[in-house]
PQR file of N, CA, C, O and H, with PARSE charges and radii, in Angstrom:
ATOM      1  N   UNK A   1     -50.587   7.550  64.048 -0.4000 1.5000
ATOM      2  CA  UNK A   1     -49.593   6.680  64.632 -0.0000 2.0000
ATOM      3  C   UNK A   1     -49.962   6.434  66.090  0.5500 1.7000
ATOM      4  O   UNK A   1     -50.204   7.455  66.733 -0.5500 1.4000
ATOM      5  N   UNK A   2     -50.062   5.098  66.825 -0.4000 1.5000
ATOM      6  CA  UNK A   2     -50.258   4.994  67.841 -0.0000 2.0000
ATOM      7  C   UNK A   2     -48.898   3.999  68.227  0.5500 1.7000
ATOM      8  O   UNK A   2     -48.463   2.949  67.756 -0.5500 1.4000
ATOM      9  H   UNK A   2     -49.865   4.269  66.302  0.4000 1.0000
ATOM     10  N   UNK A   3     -48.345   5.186  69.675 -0.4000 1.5000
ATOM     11  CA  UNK A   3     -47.607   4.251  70.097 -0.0000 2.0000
ATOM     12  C   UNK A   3     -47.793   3.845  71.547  0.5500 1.7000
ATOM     13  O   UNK A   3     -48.340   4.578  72.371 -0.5500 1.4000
ATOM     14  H   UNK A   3     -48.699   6.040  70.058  0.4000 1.0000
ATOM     15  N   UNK A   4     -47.196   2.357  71.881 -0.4000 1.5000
ATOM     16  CA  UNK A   4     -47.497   2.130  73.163 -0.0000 2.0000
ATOM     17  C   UNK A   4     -46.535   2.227  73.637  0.5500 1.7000
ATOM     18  O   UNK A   4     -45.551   1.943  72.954 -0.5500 1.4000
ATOM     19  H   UNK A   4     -46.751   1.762  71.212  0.4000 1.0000
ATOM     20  N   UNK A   5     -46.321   2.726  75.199 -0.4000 1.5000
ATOM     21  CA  UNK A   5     -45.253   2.898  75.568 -0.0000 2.0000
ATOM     22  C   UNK A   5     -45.355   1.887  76.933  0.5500 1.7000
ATOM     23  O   UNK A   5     -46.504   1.587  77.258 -0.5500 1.4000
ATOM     24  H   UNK A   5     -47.120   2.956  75.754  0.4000 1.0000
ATOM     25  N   UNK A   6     -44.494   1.459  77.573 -0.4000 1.5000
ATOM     26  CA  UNK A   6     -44.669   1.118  79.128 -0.0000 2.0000
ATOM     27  C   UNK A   6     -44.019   1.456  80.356  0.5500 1.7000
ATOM     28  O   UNK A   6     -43.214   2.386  80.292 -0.5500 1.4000
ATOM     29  H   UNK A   6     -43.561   1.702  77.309  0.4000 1.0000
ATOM     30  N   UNK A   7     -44.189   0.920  81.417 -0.4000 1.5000
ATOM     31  CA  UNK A   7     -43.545   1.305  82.579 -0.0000 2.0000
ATOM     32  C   UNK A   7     -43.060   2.287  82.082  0.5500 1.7000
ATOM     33  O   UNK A   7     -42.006   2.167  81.456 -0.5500 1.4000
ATOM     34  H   UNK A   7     -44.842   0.165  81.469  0.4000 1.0000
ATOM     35  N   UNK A   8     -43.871   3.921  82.255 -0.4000 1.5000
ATOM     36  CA  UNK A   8     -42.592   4.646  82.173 -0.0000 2.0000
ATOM     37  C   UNK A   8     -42.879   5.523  83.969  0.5500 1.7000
ATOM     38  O   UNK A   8     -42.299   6.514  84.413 -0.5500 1.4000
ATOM     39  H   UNK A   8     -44.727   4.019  82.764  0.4000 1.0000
ATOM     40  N   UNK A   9     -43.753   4.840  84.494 -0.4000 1.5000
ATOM     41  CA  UNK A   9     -44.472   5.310  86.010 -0.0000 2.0000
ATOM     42  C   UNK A   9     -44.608   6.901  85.850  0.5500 1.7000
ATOM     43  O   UNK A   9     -43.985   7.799  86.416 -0.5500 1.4000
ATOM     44  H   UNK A   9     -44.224   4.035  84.133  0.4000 1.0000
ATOM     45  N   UNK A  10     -45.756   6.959  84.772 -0.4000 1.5000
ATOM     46  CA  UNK A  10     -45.852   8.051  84.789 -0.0000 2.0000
ATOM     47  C   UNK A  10     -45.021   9.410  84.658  0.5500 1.7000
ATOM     48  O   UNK A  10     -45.287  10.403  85.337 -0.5500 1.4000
ATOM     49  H   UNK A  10     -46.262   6.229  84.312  0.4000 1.0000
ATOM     50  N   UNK A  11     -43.884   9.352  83.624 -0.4000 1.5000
ATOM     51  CA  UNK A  11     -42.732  10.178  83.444 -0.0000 2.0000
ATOM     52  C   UNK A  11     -43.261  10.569  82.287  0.5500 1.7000
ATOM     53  O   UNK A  11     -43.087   9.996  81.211 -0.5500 1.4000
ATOM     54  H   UNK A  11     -43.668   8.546  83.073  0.4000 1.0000
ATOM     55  N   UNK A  12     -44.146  11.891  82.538 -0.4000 1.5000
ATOM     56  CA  UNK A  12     -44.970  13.077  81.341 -0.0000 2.0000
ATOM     57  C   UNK A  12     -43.586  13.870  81.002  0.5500 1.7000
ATOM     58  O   UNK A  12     -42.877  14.133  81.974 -0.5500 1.4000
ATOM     59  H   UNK A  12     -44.287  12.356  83.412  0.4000 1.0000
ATOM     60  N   UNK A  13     -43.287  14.141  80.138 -0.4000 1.5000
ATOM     61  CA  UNK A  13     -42.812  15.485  79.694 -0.0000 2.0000
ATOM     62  C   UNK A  13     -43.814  16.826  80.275  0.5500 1.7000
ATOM     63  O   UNK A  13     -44.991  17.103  80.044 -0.5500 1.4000
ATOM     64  H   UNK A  13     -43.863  13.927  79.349  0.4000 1.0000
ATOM     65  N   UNK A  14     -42.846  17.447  81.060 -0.4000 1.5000
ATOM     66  CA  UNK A  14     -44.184  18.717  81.590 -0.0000 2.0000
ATOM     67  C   UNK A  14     -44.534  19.788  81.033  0.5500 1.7000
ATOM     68  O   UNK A  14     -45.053  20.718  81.650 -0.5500 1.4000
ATOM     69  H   UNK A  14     -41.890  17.222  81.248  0.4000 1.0000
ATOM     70  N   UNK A  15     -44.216  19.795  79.401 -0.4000 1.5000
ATOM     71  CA  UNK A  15     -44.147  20.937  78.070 -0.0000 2.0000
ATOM     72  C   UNK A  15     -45.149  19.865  77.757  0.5500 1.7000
ATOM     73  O   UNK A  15     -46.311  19.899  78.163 -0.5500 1.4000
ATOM     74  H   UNK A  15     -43.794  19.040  78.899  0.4000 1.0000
ATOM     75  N   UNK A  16     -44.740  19.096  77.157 -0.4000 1.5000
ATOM     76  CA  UNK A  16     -45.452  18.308  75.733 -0.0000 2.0000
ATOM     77  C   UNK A  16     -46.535  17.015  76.416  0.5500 1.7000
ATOM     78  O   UNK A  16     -47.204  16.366  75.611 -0.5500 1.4000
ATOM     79  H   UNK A  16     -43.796  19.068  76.827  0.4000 1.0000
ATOM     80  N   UNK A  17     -46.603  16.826  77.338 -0.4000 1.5000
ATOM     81  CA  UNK A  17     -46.969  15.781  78.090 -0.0000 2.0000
ATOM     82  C   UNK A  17     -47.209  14.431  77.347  0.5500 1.7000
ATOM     83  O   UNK A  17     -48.304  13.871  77.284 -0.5500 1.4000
ATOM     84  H   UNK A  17     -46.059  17.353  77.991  0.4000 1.0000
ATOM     85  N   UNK A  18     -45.473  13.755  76.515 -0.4000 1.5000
ATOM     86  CA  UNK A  18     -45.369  12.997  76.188 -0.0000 2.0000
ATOM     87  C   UNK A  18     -44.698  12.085  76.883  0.5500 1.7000
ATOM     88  O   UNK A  18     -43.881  12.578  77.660 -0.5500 1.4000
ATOM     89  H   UNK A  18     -44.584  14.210  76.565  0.4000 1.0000
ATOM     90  N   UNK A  19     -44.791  10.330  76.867 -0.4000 1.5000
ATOM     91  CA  UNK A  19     -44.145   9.658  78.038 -0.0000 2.0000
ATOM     92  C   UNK A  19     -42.313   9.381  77.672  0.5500 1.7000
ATOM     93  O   UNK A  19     -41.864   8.804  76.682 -0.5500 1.4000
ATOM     94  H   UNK A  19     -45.455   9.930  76.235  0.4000 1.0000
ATOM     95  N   UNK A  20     -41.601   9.938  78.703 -0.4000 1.5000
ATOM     96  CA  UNK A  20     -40.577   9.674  78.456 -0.0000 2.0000
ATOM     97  C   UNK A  20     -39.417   8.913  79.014  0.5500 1.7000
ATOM     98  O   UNK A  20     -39.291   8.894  80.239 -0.5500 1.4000
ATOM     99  H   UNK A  20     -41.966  10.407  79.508  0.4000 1.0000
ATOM    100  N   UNK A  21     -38.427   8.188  78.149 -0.4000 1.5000
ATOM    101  CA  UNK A  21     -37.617   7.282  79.192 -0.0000 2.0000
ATOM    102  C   UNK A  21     -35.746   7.919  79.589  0.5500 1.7000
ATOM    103  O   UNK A  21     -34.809   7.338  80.137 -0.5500 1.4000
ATOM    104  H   UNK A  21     -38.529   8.203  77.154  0.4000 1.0000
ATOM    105  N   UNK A  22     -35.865   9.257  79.031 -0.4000 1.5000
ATOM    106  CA  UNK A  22     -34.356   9.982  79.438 -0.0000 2.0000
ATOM    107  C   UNK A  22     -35.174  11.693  78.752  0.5500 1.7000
ATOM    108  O   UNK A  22     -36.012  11.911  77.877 -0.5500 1.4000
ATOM    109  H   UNK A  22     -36.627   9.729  78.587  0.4000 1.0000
ATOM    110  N   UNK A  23     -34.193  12.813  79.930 -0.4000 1.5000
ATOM    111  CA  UNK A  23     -34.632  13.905  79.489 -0.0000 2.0000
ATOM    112  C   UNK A  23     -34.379  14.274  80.838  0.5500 1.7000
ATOM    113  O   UNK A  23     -34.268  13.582  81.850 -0.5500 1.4000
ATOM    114  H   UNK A  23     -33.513  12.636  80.641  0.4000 1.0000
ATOM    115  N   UNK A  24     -34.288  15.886  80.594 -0.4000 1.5000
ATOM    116  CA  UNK A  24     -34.144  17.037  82.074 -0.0000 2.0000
ATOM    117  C   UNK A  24     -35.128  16.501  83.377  0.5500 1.7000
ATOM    118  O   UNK A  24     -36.232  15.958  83.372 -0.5500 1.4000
ATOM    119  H   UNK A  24     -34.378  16.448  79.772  0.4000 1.0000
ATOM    120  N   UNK A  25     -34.370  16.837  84.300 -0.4000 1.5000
ATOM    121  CA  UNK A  25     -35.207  16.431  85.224 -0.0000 2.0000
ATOM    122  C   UNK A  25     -34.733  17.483  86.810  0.5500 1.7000
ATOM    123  O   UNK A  25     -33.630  17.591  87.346 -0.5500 1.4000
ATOM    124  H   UNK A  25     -33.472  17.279  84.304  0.4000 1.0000
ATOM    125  N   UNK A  26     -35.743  17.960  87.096 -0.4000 1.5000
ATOM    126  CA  UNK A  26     -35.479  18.723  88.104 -0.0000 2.0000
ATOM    127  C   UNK A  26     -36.221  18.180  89.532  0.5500 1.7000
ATOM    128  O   UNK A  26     -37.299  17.721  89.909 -0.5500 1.4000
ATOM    129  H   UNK A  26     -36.639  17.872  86.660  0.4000 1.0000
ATOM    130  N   UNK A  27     -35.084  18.499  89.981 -0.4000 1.5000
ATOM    131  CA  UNK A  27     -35.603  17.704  91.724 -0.0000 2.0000
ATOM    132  C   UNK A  27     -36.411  18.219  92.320  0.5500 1.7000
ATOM    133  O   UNK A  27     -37.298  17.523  92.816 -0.5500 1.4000
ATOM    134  H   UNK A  27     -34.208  18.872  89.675  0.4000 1.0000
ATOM    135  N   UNK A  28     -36.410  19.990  92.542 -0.4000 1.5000
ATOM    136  CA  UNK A  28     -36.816  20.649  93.463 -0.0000 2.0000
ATOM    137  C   UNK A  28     -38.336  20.502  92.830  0.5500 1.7000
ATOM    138  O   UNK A  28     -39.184  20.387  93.715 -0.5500 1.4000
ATOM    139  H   UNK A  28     -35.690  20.555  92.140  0.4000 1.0000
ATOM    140  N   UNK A  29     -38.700  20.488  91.890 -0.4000 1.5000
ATOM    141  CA  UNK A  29     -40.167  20.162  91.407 -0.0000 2.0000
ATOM    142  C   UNK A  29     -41.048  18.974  90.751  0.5500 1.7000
ATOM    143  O   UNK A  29     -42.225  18.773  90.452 -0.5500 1.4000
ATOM    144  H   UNK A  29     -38.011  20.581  91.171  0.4000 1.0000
ATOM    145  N   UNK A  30     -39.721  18.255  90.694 -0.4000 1.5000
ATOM    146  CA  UNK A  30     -40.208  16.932  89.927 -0.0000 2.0000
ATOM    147  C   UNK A  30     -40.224  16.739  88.206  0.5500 1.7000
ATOM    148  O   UNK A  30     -40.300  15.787  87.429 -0.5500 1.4000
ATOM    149  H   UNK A  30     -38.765  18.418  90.937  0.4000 1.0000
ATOM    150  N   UNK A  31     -40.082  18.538  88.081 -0.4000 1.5000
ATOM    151  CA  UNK A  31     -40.802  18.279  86.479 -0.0000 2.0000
ATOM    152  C   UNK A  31     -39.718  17.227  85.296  0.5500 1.7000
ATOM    153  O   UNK A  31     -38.675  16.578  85.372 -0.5500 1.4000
ATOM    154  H   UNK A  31     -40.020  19.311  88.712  0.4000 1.0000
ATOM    155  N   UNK A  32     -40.302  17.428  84.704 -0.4000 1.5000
ATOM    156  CA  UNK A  32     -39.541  16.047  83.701 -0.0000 2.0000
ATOM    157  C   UNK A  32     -39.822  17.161  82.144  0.5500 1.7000
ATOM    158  O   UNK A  32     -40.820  17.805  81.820 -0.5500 1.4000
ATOM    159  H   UNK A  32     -41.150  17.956  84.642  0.4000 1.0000
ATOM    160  N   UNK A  33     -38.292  16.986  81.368 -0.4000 1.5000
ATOM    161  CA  UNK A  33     -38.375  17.756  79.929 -0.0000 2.0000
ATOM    162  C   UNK A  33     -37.838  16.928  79.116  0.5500 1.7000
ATOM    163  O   UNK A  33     -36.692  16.491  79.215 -0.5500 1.4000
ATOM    164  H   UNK A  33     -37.481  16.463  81.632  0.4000 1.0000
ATOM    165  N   UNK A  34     -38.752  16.624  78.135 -0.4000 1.5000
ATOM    166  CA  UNK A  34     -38.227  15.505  77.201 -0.0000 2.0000
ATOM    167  C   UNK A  34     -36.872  16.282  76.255  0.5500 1.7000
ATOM    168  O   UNK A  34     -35.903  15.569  75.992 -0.5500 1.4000
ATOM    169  H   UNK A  34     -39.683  16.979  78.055  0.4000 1.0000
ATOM    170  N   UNK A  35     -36.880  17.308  75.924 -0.4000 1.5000
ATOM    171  CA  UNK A  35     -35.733  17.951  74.661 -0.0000 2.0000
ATOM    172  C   UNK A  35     -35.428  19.124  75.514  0.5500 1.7000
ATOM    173  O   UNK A  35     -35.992  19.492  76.544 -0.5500 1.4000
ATOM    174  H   UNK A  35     -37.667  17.887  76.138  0.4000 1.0000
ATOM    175  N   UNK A  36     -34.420  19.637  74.875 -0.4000 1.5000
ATOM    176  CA  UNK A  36     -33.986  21.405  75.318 -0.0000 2.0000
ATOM    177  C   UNK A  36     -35.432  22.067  74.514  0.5500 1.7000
ATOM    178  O   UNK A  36     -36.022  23.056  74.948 -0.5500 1.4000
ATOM    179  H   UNK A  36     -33.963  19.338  74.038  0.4000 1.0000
ATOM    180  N   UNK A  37     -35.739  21.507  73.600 -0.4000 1.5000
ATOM    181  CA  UNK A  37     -36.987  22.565  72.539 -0.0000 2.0000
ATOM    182  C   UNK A  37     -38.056  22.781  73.813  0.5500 1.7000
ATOM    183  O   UNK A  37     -38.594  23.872  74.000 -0.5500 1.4000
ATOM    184  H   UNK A  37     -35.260  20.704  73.247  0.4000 1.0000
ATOM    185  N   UNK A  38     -38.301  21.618  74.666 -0.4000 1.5000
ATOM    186  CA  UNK A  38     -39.537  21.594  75.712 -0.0000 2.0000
ATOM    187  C   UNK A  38     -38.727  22.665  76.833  0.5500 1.7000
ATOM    188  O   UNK A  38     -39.192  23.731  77.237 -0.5500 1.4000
ATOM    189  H   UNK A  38     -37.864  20.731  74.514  0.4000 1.0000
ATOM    190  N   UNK A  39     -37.745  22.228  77.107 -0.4000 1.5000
ATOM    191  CA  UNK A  39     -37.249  22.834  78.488 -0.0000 2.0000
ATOM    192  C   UNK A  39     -36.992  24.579  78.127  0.5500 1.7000
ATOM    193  O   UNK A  39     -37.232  25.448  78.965 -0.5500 1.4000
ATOM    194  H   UNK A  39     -37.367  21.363  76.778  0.4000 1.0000
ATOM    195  N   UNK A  40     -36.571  24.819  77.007 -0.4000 1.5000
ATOM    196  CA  UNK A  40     -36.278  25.942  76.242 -0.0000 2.0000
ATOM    197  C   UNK A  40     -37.370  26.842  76.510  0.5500 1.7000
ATOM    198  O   UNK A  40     -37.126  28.012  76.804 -0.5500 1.4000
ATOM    199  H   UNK A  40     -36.377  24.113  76.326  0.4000 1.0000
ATOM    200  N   UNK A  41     -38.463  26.445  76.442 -0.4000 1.5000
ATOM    201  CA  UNK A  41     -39.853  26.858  76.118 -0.0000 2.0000
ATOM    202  C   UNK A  41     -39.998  27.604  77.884  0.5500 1.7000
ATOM    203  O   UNK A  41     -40.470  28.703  78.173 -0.5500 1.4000
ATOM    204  H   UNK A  41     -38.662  25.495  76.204  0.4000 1.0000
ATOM    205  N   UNK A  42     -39.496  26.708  78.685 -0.4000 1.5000
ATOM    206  CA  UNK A  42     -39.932  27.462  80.050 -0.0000 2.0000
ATOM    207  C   UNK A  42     -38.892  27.908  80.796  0.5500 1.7000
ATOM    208  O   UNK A  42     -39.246  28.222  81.933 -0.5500 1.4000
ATOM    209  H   UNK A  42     -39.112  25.815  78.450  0.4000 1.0000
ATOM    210  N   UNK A  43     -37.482  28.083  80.522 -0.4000 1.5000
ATOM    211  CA  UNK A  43     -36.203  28.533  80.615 -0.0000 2.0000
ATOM    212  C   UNK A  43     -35.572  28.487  79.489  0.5500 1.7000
ATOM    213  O   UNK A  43     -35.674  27.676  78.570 -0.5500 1.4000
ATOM    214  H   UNK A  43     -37.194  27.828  79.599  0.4000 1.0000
ATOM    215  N   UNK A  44     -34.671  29.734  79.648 -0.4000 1.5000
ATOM    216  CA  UNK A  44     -33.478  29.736  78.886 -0.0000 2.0000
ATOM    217  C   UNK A  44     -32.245  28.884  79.346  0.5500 1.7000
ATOM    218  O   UNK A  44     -32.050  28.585  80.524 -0.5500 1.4000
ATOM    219  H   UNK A  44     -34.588  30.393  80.395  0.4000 1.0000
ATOM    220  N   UNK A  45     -31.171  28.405  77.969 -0.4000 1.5000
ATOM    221  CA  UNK A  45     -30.696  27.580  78.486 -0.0000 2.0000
ATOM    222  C   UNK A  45     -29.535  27.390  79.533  0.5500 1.7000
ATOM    223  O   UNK A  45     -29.052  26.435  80.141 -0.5500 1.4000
ATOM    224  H   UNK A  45     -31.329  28.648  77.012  0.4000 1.0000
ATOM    225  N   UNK A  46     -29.235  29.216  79.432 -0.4000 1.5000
ATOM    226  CA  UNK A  46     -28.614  29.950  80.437 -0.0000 2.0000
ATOM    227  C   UNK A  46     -28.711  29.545  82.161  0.5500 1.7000
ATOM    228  O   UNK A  46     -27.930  29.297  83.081 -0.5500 1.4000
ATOM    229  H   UNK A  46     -29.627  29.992  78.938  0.4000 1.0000
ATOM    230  N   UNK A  47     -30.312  29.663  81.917 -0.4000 1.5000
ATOM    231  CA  UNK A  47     -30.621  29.743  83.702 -0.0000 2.0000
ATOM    232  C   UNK A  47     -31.072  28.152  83.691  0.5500 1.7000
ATOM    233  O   UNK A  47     -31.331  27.650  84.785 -0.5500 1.4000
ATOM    234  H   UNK A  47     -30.946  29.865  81.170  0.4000 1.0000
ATOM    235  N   UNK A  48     -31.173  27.362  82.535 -0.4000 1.5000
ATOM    236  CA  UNK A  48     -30.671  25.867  82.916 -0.0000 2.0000
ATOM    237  C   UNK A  48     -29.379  25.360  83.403  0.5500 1.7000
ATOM    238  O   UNK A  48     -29.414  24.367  84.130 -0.5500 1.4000
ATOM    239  H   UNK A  48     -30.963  27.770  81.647  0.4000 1.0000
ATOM    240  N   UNK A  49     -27.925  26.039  83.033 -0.4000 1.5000
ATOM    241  CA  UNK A  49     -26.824  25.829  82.908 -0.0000 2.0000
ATOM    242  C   UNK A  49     -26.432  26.101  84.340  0.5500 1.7000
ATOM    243  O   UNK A  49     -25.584  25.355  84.829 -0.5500 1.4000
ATOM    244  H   UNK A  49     -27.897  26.845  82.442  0.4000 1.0000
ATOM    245  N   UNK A  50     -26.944  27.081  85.081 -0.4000 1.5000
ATOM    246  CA  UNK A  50     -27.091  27.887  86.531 -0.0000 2.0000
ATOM    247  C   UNK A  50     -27.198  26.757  87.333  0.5500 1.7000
ATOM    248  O   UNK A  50     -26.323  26.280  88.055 -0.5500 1.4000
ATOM    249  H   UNK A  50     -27.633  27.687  84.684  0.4000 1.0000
ATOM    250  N   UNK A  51     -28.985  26.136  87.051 -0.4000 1.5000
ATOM    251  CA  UNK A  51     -29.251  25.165  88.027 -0.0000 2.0000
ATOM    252  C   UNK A  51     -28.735  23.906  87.970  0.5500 1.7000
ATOM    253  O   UNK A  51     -28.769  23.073  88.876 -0.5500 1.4000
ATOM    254  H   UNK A  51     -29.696  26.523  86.464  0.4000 1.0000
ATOM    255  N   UNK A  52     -28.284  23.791  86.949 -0.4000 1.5000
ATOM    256  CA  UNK A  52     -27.024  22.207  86.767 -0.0000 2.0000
ATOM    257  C   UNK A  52     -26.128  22.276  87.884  0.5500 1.7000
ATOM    258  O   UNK A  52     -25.818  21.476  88.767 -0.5500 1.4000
ATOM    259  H   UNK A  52     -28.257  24.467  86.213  0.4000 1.0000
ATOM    260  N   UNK A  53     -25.682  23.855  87.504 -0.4000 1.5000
ATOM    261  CA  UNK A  53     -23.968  23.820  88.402 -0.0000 2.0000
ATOM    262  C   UNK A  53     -23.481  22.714  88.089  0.5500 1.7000
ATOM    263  O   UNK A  53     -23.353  21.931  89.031 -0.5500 1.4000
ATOM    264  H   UNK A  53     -25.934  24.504  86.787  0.4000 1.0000
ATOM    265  N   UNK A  54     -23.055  22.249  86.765 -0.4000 1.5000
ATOM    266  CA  UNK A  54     -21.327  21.713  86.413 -0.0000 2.0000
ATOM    267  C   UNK A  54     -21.793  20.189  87.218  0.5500 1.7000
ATOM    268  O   UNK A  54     -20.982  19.443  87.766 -0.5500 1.4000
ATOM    269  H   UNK A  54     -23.159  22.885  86.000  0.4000 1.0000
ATOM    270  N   UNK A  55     -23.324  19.942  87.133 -0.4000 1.5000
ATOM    271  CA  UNK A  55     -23.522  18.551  88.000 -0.0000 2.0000
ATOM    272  C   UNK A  55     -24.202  18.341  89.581  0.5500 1.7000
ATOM    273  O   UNK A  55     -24.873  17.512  90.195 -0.5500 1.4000
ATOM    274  H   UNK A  55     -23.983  20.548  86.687  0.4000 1.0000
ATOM    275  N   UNK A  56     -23.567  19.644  89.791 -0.4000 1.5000
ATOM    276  CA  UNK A  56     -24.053  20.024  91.796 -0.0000 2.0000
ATOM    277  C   UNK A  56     -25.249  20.629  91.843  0.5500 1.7000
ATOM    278  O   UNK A  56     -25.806  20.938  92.897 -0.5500 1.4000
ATOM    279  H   UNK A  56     -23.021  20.318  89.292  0.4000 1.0000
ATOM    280  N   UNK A  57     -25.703  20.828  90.715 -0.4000 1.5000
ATOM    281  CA  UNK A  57     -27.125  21.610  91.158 -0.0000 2.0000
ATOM    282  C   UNK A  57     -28.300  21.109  91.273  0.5500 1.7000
ATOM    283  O   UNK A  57     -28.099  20.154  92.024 -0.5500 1.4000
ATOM    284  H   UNK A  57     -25.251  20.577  89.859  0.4000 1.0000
ATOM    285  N   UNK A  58     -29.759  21.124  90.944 -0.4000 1.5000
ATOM    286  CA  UNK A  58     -31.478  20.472  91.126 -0.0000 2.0000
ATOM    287  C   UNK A  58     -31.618  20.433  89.892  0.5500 1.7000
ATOM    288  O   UNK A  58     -32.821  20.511  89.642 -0.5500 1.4000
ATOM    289  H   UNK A  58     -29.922  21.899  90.335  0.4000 1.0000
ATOM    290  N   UNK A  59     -30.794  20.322  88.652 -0.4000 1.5000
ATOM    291  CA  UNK A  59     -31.388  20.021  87.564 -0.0000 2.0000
ATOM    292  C   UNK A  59     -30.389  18.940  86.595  0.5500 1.7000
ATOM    293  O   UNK A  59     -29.243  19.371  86.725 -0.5500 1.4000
ATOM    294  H   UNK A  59     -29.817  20.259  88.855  0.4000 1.0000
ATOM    295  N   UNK A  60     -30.372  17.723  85.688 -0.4000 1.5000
ATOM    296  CA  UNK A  60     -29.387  16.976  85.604 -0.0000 2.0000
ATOM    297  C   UNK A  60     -30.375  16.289  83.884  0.5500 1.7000
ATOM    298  O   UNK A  60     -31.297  17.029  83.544 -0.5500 1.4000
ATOM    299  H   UNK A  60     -31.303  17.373  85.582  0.4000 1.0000
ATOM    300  N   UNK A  61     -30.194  15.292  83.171 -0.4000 1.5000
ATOM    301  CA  UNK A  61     -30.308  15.212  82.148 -0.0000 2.0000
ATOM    302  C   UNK A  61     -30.041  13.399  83.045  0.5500 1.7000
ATOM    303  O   UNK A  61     -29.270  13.010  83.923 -0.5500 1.4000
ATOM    304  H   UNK A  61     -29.444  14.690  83.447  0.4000 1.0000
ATOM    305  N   UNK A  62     -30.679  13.010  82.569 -0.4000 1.5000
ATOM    306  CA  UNK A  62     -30.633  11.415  82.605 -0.0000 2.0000
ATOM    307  C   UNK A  62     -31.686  10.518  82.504  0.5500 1.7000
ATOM    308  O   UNK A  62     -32.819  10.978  82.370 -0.5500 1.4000
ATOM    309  H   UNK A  62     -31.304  13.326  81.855  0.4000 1.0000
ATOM    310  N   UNK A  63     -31.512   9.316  82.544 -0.4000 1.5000
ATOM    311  CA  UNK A  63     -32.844   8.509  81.539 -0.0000 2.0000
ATOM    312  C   UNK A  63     -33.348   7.261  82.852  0.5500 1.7000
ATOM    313  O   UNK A  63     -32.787   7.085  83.933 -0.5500 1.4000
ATOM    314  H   UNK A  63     -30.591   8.942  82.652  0.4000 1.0000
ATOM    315  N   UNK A  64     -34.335   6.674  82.407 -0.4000 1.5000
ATOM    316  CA  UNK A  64     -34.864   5.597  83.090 -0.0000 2.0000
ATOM    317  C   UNK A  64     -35.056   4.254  82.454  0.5500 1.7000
ATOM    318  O   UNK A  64     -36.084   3.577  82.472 -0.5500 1.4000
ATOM    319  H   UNK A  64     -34.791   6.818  81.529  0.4000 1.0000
ATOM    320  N   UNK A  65     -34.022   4.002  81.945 -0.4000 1.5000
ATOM    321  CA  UNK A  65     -34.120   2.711  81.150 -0.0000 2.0000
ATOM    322  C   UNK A  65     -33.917   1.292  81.811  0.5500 1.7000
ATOM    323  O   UNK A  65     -34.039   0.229  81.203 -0.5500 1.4000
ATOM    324  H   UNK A  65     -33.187   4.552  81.930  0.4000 1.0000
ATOM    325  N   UNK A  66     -33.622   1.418  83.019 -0.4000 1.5000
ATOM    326  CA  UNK A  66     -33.027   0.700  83.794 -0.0000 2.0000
ATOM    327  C   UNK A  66     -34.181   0.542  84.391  0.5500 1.7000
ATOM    328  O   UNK A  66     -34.435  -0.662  84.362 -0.5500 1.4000
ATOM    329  H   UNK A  66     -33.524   2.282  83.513  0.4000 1.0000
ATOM    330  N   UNK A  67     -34.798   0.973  84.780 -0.4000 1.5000
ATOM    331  CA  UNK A  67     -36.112   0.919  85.949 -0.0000 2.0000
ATOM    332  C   UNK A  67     -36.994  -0.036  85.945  0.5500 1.7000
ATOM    333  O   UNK A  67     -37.901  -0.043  86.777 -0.5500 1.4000
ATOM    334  H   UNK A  67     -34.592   1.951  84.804  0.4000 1.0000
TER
END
């Protein structure tokens, strides 16, 4: 299966390094997680839930479809 994807300016999944257009995204490092299965893999979803803080924290879930 080949798919093409576009403009996604370079938004890798930093588990799977697939291109993605919504998924975890953390500020303080940039990294980008396409699923909880990817993000899971390098945190628990515990000490994901931490760095959210309820919205206030460096880590948030949102997409780039708009871009």
């Amino acid at each position: 299966m080949n798919l093409q994807v576009e403009n996604t300016d370079e938004r890798l999944c930093s588990q799977c390094n697939i291109p993605m257009f919504e998924g975890f995204y953390f500020e303080s490092n940039g990294t980008h997680y396409c699923s909880e299965e990817c993000l899971t893999k390098v945190i628990s979803w515990q000490e994901y839930l931490m760095i959210y803080d309820d919205g206030n924290g460096d880590a948030f879930w949102t997409d780039w479809y708009d871009c």
